[in-house]
N, C-alpha and C positions, 0 to 999 in steps of 0.2 A: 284695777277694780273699775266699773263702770259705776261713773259720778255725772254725766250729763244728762238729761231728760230722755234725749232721742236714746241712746246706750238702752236707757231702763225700759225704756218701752219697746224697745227691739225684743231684749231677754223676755220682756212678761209676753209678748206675741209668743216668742221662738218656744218657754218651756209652760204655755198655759194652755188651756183644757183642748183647743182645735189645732192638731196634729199638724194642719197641712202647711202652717208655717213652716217647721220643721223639716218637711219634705222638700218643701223647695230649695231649703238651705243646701241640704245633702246632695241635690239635683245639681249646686250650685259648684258645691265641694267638687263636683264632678266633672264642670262646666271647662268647655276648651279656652272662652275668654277669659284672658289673664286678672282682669278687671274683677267681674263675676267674680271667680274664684279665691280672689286675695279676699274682696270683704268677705267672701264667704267663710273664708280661715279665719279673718278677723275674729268675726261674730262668736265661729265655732270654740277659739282657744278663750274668748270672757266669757261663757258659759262653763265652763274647764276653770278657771279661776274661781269662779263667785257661787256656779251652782252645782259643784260636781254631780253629787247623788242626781241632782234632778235630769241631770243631763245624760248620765248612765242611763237613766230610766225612760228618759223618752226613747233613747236608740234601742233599747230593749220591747218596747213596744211599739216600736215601728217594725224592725226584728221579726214580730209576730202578725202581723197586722195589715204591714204596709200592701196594697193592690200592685206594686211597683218592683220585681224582681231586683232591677239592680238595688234599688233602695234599701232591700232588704240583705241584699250582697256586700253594699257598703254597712249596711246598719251593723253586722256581724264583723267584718273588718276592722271597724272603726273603737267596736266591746273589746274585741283582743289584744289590737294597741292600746288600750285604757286601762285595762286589768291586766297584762301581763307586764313583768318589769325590761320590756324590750330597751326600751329609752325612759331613766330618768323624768323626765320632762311631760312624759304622759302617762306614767304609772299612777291609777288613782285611785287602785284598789286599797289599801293603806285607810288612806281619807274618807273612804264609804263608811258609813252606820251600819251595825250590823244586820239590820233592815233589808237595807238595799243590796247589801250582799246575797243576802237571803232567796229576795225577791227576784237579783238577777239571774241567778242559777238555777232556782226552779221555770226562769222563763223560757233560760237556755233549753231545758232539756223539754220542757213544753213544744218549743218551735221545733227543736229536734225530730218530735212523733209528727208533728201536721206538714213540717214544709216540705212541696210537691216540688221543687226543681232543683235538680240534681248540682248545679253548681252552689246555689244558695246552701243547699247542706254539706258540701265538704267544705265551706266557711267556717260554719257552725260548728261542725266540726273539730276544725283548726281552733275554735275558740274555747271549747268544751274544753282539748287535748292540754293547750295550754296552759288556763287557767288551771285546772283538774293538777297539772305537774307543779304548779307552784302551793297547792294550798292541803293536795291531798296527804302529803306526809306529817303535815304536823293536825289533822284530822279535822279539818276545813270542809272538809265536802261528804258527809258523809255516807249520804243517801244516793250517791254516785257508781258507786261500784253494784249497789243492788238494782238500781234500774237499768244498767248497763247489760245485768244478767240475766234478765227481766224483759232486756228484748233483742238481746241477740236469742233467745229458744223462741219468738214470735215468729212461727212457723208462717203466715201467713201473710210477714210485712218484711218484706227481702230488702227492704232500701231502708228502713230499721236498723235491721242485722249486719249489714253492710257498714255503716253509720257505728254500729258498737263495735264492732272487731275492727275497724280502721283505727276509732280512738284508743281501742286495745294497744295497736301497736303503738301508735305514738306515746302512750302510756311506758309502753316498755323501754323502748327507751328513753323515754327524760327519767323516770324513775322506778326501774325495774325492779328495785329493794319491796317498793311498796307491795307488788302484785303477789313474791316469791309467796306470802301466807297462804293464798289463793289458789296454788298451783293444781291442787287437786283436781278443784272447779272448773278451771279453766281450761286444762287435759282434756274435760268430759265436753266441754264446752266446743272446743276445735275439733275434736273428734265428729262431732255429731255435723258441725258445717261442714266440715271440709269431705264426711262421708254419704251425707243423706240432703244436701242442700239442692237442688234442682237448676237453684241463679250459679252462674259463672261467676257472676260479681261477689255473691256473697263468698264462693268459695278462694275467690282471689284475694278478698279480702281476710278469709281464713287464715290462708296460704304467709299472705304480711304478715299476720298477729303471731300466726306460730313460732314463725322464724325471726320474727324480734326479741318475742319469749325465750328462748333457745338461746338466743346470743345474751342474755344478761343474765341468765344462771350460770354462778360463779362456780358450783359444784357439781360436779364430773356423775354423781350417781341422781341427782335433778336432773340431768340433761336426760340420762338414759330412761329415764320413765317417758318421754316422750319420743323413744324410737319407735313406737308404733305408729306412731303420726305418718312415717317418711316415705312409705308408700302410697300414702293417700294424699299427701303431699305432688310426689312425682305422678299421680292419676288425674291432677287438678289440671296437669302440662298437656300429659296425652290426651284426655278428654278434650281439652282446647285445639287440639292440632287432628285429632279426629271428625268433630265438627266443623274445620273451617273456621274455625275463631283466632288466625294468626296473633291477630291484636293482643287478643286474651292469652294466648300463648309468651308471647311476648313479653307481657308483664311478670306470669309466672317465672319464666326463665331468667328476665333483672332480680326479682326475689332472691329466688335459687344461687343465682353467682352470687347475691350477699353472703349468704349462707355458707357458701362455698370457702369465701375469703373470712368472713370474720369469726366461722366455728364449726374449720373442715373436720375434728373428729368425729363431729356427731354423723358423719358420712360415712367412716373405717367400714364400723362392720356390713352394710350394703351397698357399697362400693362399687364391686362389681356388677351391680342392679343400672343402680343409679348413672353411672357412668359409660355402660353398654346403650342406656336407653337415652342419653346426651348424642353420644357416637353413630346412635339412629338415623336423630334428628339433623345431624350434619353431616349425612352422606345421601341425604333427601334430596333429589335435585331438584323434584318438582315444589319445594318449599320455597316461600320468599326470603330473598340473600338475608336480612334483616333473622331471620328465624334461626338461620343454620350458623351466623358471626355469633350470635349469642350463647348457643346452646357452644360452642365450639370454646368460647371466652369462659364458659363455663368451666373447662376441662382444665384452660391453660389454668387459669383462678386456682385449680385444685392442685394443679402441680408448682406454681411459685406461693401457695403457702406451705413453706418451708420453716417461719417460727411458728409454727403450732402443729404443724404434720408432715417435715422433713422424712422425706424419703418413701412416700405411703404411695404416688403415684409410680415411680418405680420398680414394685414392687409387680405393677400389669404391664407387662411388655407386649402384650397382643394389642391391647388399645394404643399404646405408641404408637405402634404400625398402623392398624389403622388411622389414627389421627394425624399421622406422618401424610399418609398417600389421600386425606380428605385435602389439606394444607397445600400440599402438592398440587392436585388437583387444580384448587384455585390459581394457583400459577400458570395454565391453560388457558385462560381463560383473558385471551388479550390478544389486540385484534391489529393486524401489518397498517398502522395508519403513516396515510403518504407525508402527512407531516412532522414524522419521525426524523422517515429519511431525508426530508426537504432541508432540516435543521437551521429553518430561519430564525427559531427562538431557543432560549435557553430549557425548554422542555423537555424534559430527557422521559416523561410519561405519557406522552402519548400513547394512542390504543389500550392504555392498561385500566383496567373495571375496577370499580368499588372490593371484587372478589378478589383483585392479583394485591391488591395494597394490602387488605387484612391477611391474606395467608401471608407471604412476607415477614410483616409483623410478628405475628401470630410461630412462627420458624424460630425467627430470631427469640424469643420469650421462651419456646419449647426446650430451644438447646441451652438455655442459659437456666434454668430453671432443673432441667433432670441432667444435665450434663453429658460428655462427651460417652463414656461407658454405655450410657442408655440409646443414646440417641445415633450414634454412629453406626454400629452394627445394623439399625435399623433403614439408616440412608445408605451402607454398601450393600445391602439387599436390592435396596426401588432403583438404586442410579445406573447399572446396568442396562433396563430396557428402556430408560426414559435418554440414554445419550445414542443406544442405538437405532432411535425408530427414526422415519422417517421425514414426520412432518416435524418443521422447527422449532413449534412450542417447547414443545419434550426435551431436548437437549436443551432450551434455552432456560425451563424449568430448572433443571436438574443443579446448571450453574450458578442461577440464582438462588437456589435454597443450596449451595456448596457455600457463599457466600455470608448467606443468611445464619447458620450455622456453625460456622468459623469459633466468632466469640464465644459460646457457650462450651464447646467442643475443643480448645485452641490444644488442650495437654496430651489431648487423644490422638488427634490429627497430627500433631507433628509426629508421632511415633509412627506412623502412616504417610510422610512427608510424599516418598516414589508413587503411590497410586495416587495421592490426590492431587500432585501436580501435573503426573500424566494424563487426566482425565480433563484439566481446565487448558493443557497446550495443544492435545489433539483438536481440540474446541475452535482452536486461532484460525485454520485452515476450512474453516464451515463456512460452506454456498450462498449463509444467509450472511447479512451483514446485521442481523438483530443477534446473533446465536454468540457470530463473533465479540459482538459490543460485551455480549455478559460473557463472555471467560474472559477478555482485558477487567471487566468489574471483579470479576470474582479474583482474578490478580491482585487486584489492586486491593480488596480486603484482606486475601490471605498475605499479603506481605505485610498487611496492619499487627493483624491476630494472629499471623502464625511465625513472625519476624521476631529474630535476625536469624533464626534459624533457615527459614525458604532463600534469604538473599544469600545466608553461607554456602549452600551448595545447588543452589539453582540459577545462583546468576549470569549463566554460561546458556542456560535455554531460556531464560525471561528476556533478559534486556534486549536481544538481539528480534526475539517475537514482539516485543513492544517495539522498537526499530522500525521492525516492517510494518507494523500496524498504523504508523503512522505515516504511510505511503499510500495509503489506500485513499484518493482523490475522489473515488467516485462516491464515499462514503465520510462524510466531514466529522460525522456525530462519532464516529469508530476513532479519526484520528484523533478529537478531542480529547475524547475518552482514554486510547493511548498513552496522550501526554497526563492526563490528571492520575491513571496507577502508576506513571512513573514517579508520579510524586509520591505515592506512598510509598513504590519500594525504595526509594532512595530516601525516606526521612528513617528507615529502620538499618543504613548498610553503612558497613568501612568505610572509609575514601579509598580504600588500598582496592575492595572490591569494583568499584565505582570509577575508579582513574583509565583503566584499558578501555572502557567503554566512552569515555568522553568523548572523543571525537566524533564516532559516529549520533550520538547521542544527542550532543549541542549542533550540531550542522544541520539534524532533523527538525531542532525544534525550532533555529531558526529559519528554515524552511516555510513552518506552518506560520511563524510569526509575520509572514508576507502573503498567508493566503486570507483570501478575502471573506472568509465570513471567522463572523463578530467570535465567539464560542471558542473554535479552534487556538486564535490568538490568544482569546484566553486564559484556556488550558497549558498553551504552550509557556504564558507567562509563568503561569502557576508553575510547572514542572521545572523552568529555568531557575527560578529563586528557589526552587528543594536541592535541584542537584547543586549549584553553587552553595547551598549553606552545607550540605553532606561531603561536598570534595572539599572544600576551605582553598587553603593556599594553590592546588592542584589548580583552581579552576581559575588562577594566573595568564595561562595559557589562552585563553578563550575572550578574556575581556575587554581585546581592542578590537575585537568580530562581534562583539555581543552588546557592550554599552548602547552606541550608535541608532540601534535598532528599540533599544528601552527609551534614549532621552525623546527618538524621535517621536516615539507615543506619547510620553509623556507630556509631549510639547505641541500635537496635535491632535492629541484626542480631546476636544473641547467639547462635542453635543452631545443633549441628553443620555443618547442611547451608548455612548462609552466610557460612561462614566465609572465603569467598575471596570473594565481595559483598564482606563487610565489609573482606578485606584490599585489594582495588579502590577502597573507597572512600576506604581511607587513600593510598593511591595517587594518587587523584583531586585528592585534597582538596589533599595536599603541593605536587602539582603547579598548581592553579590556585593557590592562597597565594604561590607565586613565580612565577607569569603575571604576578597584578594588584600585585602589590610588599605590604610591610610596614605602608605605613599602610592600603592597602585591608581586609589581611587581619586586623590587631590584633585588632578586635571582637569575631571568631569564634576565634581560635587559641589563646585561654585555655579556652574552652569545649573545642575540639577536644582542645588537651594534654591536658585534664584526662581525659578517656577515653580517649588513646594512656596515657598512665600508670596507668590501674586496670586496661587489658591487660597490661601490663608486670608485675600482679602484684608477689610479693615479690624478685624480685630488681632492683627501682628502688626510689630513696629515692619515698616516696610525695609528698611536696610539690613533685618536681623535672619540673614539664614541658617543661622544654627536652632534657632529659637522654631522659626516655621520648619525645620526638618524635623526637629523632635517633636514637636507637637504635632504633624503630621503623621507621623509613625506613632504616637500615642490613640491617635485617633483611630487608627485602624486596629492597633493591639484592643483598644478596648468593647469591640462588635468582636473581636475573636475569642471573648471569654464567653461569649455568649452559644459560644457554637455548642448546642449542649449532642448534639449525632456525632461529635466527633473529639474524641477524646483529646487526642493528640495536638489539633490543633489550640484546646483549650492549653493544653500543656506548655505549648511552644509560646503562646502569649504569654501566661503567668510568669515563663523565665524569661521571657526579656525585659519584663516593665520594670526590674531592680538595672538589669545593665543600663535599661535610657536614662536611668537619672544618672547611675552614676558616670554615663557619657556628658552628661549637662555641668554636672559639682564639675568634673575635669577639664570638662571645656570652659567653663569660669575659672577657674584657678587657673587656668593656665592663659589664660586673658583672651580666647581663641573664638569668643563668644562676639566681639566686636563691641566691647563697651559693655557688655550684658551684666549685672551684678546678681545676688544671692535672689532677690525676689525675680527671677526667672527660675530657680530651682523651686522658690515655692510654688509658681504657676504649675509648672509640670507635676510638682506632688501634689497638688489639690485638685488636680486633673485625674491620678494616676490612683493614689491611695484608696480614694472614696470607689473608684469603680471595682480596687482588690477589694475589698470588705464586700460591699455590695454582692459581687462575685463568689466569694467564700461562701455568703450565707445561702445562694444558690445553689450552691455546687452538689449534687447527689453521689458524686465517685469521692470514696475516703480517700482515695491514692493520690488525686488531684488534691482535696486540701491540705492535706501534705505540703504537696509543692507550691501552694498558695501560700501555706502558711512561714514557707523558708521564702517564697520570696516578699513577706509582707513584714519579714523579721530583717531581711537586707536593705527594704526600701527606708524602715526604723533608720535602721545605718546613715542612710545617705541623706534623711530629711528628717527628722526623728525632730530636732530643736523646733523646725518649720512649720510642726503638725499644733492646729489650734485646740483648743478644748474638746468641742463638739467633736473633733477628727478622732481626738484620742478615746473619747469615751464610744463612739464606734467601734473601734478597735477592743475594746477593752469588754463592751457586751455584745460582739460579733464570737470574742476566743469562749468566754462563755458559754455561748449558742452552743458551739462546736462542744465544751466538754461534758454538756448537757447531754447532746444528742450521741455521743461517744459512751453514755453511761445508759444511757436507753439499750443500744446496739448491743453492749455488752452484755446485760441483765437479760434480753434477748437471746442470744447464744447462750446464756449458761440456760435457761428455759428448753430452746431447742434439742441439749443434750438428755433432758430427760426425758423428751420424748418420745411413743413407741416405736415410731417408725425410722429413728436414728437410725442409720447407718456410716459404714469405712467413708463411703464419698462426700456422705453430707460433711462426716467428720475433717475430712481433708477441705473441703471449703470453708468451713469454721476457723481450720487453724490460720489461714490464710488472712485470712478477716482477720484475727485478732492480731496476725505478723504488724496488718496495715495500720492496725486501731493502734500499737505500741509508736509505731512512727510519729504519731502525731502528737505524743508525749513527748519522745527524746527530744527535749528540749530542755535547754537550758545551763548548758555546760558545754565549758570552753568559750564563751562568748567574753565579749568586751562586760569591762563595767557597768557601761551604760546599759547595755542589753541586759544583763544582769539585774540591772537596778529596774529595768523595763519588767522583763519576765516576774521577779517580784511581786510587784504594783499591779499585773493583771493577775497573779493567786492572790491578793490579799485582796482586791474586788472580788474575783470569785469565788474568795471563800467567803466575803462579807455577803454576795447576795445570793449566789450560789446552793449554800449550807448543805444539804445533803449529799447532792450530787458532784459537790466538789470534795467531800472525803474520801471516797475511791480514789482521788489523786493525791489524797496525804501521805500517801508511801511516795511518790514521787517527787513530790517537793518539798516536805519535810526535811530527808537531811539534805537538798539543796540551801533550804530558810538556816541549818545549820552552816554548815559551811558560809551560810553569806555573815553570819556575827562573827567571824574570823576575819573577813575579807578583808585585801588589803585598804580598796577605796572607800574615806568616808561616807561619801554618796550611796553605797551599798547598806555598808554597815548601818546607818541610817534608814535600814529597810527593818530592823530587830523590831520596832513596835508592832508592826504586820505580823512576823511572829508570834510576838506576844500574844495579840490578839486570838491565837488558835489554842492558846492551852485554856485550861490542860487538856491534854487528849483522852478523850475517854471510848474511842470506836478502835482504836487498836492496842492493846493493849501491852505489846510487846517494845513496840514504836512511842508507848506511851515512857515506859520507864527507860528507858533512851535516851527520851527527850528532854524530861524532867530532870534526868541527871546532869545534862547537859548546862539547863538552866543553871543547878545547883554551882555546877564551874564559872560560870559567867556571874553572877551575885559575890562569889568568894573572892575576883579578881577585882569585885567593884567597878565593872564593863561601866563606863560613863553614856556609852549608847544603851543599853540596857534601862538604864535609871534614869537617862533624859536631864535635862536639862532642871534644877530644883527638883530634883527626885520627882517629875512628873509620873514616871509609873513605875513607881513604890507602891501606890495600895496595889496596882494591878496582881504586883508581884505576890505579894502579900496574899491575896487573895487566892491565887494559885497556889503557894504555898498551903493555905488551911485548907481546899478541896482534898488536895493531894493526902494531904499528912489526915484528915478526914477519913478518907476511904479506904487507912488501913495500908493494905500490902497488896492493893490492887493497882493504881498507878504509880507505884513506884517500888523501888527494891528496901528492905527495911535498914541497908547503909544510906541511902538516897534521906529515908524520911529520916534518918539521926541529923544528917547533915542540914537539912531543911533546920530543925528542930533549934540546932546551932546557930545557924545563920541567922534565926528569928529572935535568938537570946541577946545577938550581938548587935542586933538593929534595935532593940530596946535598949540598949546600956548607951551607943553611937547617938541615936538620932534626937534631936530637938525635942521636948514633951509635945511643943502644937503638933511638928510634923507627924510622931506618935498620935497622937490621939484618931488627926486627920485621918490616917493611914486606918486605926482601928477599925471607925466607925463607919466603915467602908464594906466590912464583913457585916453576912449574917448575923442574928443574932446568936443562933446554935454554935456557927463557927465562932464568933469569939469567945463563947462559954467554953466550948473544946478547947481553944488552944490556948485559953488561962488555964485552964485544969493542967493541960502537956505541963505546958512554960513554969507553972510553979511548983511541979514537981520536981 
């Protein structure tokens, strides 16, 4: 509170009858000097203390008044932060008189009709929109919606109108419930902007309101009174791209893809309109790139929304094809630059446009999205004259959307193995050396996405084209290239397929690993540490030709610029060391530690190179979780961070660590642990959390004692996350199938998805005690915080929670109050009388875990009993509640009158009425 003279006389300047105090404050708020601007915060937050109302109201009439645009820019800014509850600490509408509330709303909408500068009102705006959503449902603002409609039909004030349908939308969504009364009104209302309006703006503004509207109507025959809208909607587009109003274009089409994505049926029935006249727009070449990505993003938008209109784009195979050969197209569009082929840097994009990166994309999303059935047929049609013509684009096209395609298409294409392997090796022998680089890439995914099946029977025409491909000298970026699909086909193959080829294979790569640009080496690293982890013991043979050449990098690659060589070669290195096992590798591995530990610098003991190799290889596993383009390699991290510890726990027990004791396993798991979790809660592929989640269940194993509080309760609301978002996906899918445009394929990718969603339940059994006792502890968190969304996993851990009050360890057993804590069950009913009879055996045996220590949870029990025996012959079978009934005669006659009473008066009221009346019958 302001108590000193100077304070008082500042506030009676700042909120008394001459404004321009106050101007300069806001000037000040604004001011670059740090100086300036802190008193001026000063000032501003003791007015905010002592004179709220007053100080709303200066800004409100500065708002109005002020000669000063920004003034009036911030005066608006500054209303919205104050009246809305953005932050606590400056919410001060609460605290206003209803006066001042009064007074500032009708100022708002006063400033609203007079202010001339266009930024100034979409503030105002923004402050209308908000406040308006915080006060209008409980009937705050009343006179709000009538002036709003009042001047959106002011035919003659288009920055008015503009101004009411913009807060239109924002209306709709923060609180669309409010508007549904309206809907009539507001029908007649858009209709007439978006059909008779003359401004762009107002009708763009239309164009928002509509399509907000439209998204917060929860019912299906609501939406449909607004399909008349949807042509004057798509004429708000054309009209902007017929005038030359890109811009204006522009924004309609961001519109449109909302619409697209978050309420494609209201599209079904003009569909064919709608999406022909998108397919216009992006086969426009004289349009700006900007116009035709959008309209284009439009289309894919309409084909991966799949939970809410699965299979509706499939249903137009003409516009595939077209959208196919627009996509295509853009892959043309990329220019022979010399610093491709120069390959001083690791830039594998040179020449390629803004247009070649979105179609790419844009491919990849098409075939992952309609799938192989759709999209196939569609690409053995175009690939034909685009591998025979002449200039290189076209064939170098064709490859890279081969590629691009793979993953969305993997079930189809293999069934087609013969043609589309033949189509990327007649490729290897092309003139250009850009055409050649993308069939080596297109290799090198299809042995990702269409593996083990391409290495099973193709590895008699690949390895040996990759071979030669890395001969090619006069082309560095091809033989790089080479070696990095070597590494995909060999992380997908036998050792058995993979052993006849070693020879030629590794003498290649150490070839490249003495040629002199940066890349090449590399790649060849790269490719050396796949095939040595793919052949394992095979690649024995190889390791007194091959080390040599990895310590030598390692031990020389010191400047900046090799710094990722050298981090490859530790890569390399680790990896062949567990190919050829521990006695091949001893020799070299004191050598090797000893330089992973002088990069380790001061933060490792300097004599410990066990300690700096594993930490060293921690270090790089955890940038490899991050590879979110590459599935696999995320894959290959997840399962080795459980083997490094448990190389660490071994290598201390077995004393091999050089003195090293147990807090060297906890350095590594508090390195290791926090980055899995972390990782989990990123991860977008179910398949991989899977594997994250078996090895964050191993790592338990090996450090489990070591993990501190805060570690565990990460863990504990990370599995949470997951069975959150596992109850989402699935309520999703069942959604999906009722929709109209299901079909067999969507169906077949559903079942899939749910195969993957079951994996990451099985869990739980067969484990140690401890794990045991672990898994537990995280269902009784998330059933404690969890609550609804962890009862869809009550069938799955239920009779595990049974089976564990049998168990044999007390440590487990010890887990029954967790139990306890979930009856009775009332969401399943079947599982519910199960359960409770279960109980029933467990009280008759007088289970001392059950009952705790001084009958601690006897009233629980108690409790559950009188629900149960309460509701009849719903939770339980009428043998179950006789035996209850017994059970509760026999804990009266047995137990203490205190502990009785205790236990009674623990019950409802009702409920003890009921089960005196049972009991003394």
């Amino acid at each position: 509170m302001a108590t000193n003279p100077t304070q008082l006389h500042q506030l009676s300047l700042l909120l008394g009858p001459d404004p321009s105090h106050f101007e300069t404050l806001l000037s000040h708020l604004m001011s670059s000097s740090n100086d300036q601007r802190s008193t001026a915060e000063f000032l501003f937050n003791l007015c905010k203390q002592t004179h709220p109302d007053s100080l709303l109201l200066r800004l409100t009439q500065l708002l109005s008044s002020s000669s000063f645009p920004e003034n009036r820019a911030m005066s608006a800014v500054l209303l919205r932060k104050h009246l809305t509850s953005a932050t606590d600490d400056s919410f001060l509408y609460p605290k206003l008189t209803e006066s001042t509330r009064s007074t500032i709303k009708n100022s708002l909408l006063s400033s609203l009709q007079h202010e001339t500068a266009k930024s100034v009102t979409r503030k105002i705006n923004d402050t209308i929109s908000e406040l308006a959503a915080a006060v209008l449902p409980d009937g705050g603002w009343q006179e709000l919606l009538p002036f709003m409609l009042q001047c959106v039909t002011a035919q003659n004030n288009h920055n008015l109108q503009e101004s009411s349908l913009l807060i239109f939308a924002r209306l709709a969504q923060y609180i669309g419930e409010t508007l549904i009364p309206h809907l009539a009104t507001l029908h007649g209302v858009f209709l007439n902007c978006l059909n008779n309006s003359t401004s762009s703006e107002v009708r763009i503004a239309a164009l928002n309101a509509t399509i907000n509207f439209i998204q917060c109507l929860t019912n299906n025959s609501d939406r449909e009174k607004f399909q008349d809208l949807l042509p004057l909607m798509m004429r708000t587009l054309t009209e902007a791209l017929n005038g030359n109003q890109e811009a204006t274009a522009q924004e309609a089409l961001e519109l449109l893809i909302e619409l697209a994505g978050g309420e494609p049926r209201f599209l079904r029935k003009q569909i064919v309109e709608v999406v022909g006249s998108m397919l216009q727009i992006a086969e426009a070449v004289s349009l700006e790139e900007g116009t035709r990505h959008l309209a284009i993003e439009f289309v894919i938008t309409l084909a991966e929304a799949r939970d809410r209109a699965p299979g509706m784009m499939r249903k137009l195979p003409q516009f595939v094809h077209r959208l196919f050969m627009v996509l295509m197209g853009m892959l043309l569009d990329i220019d022979d630059d010399q610093q491709w082929h120069g390959a001083e840097t690791e830039d594998e994009d040179a020449g390629e446009t803004s247009n070649y990166g979105f179609g790419q994309e844009c491919l990849d999303r098409l075939a992952i999205a309609l799938g192989g059935n759709t999209v196939v047929p569609v690409a053995s049609e175009v690939f034909p004259a685009f591998f025979s013509a002449p200039e290189w684009q076209k064939p170098h096209a064709a490859l890279i959307t081969l590629a691009q395609i793979a993953e969305g298409c993997s079930k189809v294409m293999i069934k087609n193995l013969d043609q589309v392997v033949s189509m990327v090796m007649n490729s290897f022998q092309h003139p250009h050396p850009r055409v050649r680089w993308a069939a080596i890439n297109a290799i090198g995914q299809l042995s990702t996405d269409l593996g083990p099946d391409l290495q099973m029977k193709y590895h008699q025409l690949v390895l040996p084209a990759l071979a030669g491909a890395m001969d090619d000298v006069q082309n560095p970026r091809v033989q790089a290239h080479a070696a990095s699909a070597m590494l995909n086909f060999s992380e997908n193959c036998m050792p058995d397929i993979l052993t006849p080829y070693l020879d030629g294979v590794v003498s290649k790569l150490l070839v490249l690993l003495q040629n002199g640009k940066l890349m090449v080496k590399e790649g060849a690293l790269t490719a050396l540490a796949s095939v040595a982890d793919s052949s394992q013991e095979h690649f024995q043979k190889y390791y007194d030709a091959v080390m040599p050449y990895l310590k030598a990098i390692l031990i020389n690659a010191n400047d900046k610029s090799n710094r990722m060589l050298r981090a490859k070669s530790m890569e390399c290195i680790s990896l062949v060391g567990m190919a050829v096992g521990k006695d091949k590798f001893r020799d070299d591995a004191k050598q090797v530690m000893d330089v992973l530990m002088s990069l380790q610098g001061s933060q490792m003991e300097a004599d410990d190179p066990t300690t700096s190799y594993m930490l060293q290889v921690a270090t790089i596993l955890v940038p490899l979780l991050k590879f979110y383009f590459h599935e696999e390699v995320r894959k290959a991290a997840v399962s080795a961070m459980p083997e490094l510890l448990g190389s660490a726990k071994l290598s201390v027990e077995k004393d091999q660590s050089r003195g090293h004791n147990e807090s060297y396993i906890k350095q590594l798991s508090d390195y290791i642990v926090p980055a899995l979790v972390e990782a989990l809660h990123k991860e977008p592929e179910v398949e991989i959390c899977v594997s994250m989640l078996d090895s964050l269940t191993e790592c338990i194993q090996v450090s489990g004692r070591f993990l501190d509080e805060c570690q565990v309760r990460s863990i504990v609301e990370e599995i949470k996350q997951v069975i959150t978002a596992s109850s989402v996906r699935k309520q999703e899918r069942v959604e999906t199938i009722k929709a109209e445009d299901f079909d067999t394929e969507e169906g077949e990718l559903l079942e899939e998805e749910n195969e993957l969603e079951e994996e990451l339940f099985d869990r739980g059994k067969d484990k140690t005690a401890e794990e045991r006792r672990i898994v537990i502890c995280i269902f009784d968190d998330v059933v404690e915080h969890c609550k609804e969304a962890a009862l869809k996993y009550y069938d799955t851990y239920v009779p595990f929670l049974l089976e564990a009050c049998n168990d044999g360890s007390p440590d487990v057993r010890q887990i029954v109050p967790a139990w306890l804590s979930c009856l009775p069950i009332k969401s399943d009913l079947i599982e519910a009388k199960v359960v409770h009879d279960q109980l029933c055996s467990m009280v008759e045996r007088s289970d001392k875990e059950l009952f705790g220590s001084n009958n601690q949870y006897l009233p629980k029990i108690v409790r559950v009993f009188a629900e149960v025996i309460c509701a009849g012959k719903e939770l339980a079978t009428e043998q179950t509640g006789s035996r209850m009934i017994n059970l509760l005669r026999q804990l009266q006659q047995m137990l203490p009158p205190a502990t009785l009473a205790s236990t009674w008066s623990s019950l409802e009221p009702q409920q003890q009425l009921a089960l005196q009346s049972i009991l003394s019958s």
